[in-house]
C-alpha positions in Angstrom: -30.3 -103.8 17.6 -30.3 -100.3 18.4 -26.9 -98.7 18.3 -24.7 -95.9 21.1 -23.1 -93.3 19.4 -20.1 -91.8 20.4 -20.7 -87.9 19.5 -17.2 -85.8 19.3 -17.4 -84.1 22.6 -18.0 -87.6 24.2 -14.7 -88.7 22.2 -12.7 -86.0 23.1 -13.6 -86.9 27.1 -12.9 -90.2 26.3 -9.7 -89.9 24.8 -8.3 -87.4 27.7 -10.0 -89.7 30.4 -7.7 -92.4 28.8 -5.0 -90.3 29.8 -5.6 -88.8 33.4 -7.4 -92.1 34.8 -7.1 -95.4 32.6 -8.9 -97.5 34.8 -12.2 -95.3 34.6 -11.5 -94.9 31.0 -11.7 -98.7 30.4 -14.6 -99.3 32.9 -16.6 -96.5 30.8 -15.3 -98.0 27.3 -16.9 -101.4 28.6 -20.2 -100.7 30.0 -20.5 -98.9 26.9 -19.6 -101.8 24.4 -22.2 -104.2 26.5 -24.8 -101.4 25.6 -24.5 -101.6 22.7 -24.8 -105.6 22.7 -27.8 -105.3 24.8 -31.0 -106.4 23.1 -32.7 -103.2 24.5 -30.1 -100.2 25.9 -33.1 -97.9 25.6 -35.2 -99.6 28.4 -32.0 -99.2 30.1 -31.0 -96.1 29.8 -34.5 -94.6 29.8 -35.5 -95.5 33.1 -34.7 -94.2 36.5 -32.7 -95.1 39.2 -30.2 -98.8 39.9 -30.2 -100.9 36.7 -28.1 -104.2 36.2 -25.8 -104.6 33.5 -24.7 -107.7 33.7 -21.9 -107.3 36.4 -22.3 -103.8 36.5 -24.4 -101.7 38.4 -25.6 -98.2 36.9 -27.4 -95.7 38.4 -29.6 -94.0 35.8 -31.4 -89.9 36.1 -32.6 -87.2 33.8 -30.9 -83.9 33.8 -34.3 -82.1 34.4 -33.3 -78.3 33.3 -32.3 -79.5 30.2 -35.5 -82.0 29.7 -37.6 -78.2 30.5 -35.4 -77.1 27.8 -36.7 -79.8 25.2 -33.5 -81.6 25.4 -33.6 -85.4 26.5 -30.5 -85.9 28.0 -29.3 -88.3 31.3 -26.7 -89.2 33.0 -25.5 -92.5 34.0 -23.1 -93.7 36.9 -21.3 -96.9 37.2 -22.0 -97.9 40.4 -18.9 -99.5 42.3 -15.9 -99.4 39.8 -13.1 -97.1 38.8 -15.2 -95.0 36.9 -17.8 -94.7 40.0 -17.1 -90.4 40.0 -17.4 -89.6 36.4 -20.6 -89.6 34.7 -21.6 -90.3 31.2 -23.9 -87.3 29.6 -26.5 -88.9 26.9 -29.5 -87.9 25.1 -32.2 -90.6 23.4 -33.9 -88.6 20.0 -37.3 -90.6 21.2 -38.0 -89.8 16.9 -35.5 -91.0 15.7 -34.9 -94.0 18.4 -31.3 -92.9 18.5 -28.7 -92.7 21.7 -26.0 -89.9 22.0 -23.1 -90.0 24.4 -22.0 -86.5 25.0 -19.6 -86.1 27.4 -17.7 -88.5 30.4 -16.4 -86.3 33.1 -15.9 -86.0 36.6 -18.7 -85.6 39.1 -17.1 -82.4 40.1 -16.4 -81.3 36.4 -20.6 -80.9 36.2 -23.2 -78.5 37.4 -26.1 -79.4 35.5 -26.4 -75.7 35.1 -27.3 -74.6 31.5 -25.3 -71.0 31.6 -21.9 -73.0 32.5 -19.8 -74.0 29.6 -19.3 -77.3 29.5 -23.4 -78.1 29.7 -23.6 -75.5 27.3 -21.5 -77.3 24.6 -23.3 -80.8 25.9 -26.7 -79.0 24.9 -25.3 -77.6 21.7 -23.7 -81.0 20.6 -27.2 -82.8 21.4 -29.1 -79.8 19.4 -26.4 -80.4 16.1 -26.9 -84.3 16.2 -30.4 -84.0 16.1 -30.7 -81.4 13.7 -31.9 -78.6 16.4 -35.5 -80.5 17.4 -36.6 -81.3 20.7 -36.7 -84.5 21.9 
């Protein structure tokens, strides 16, 4: 059974989003533990548009500048909960058959834009963990 890893930046965002909004925090922390107990979280997470996880409903899309920019990174939403306006940053290594979380913030925390900050340290972390290939 493939395997979510929680990457530092994701931790970090996790650990602050525990603070500022519990309730998003814990909806996150779940969907993410049934992920990983999912027989298959990569024909989840690599598809587009409304999935089902069990109870919860996730809205799956690519981040397309960085996919131009050889990084395979998405974004997930879980539809109709607490957590419903952040977003969950992740990249699948389609090598190495490995999923990354990078970051959970709020909707209005990201632009998708490669010259801001933030997406600038999502595309570094993504780039370290994978040892600088594309994926």
């Amino acid at each position: 059974m493939q395997r979510i890893d929680l990457l530092g930046g994701a931790v970090r965002d996790l650990t602050e989003l525990r603070r500022s909004d519990p309730s998003a925090a814990a909806e996150v922390i779940v969907v993410l533990q049934e992920l990983n107990g999912c027989p298959d979280p990569t024909g989840l997470l690599t598809s587009h548009g409304n999935v089902t996880l069990g109870k919860h409903r996730l809205n799956i899309k690519g981040w397309v500048s960085a996919r131009k920019n050889g990084a395979n990174l998405s974004r997930l939403r879980i539809l109709d909960s607490s957590a419903t306006s952040y977003r969950v940053i992740y990249g699948y290594d389609w090598i190495a058959r490995r999923i990354g979380v990078l970051a959970v913030r709020h909707k209005h925390e990201i632009s998708y834009n490669l010259s801001d900050e933030l997406e600038r340290r999502i595309v570094a972390d993504w780039y370290a963990a994978t040892g600088g290939t594309s994926t």
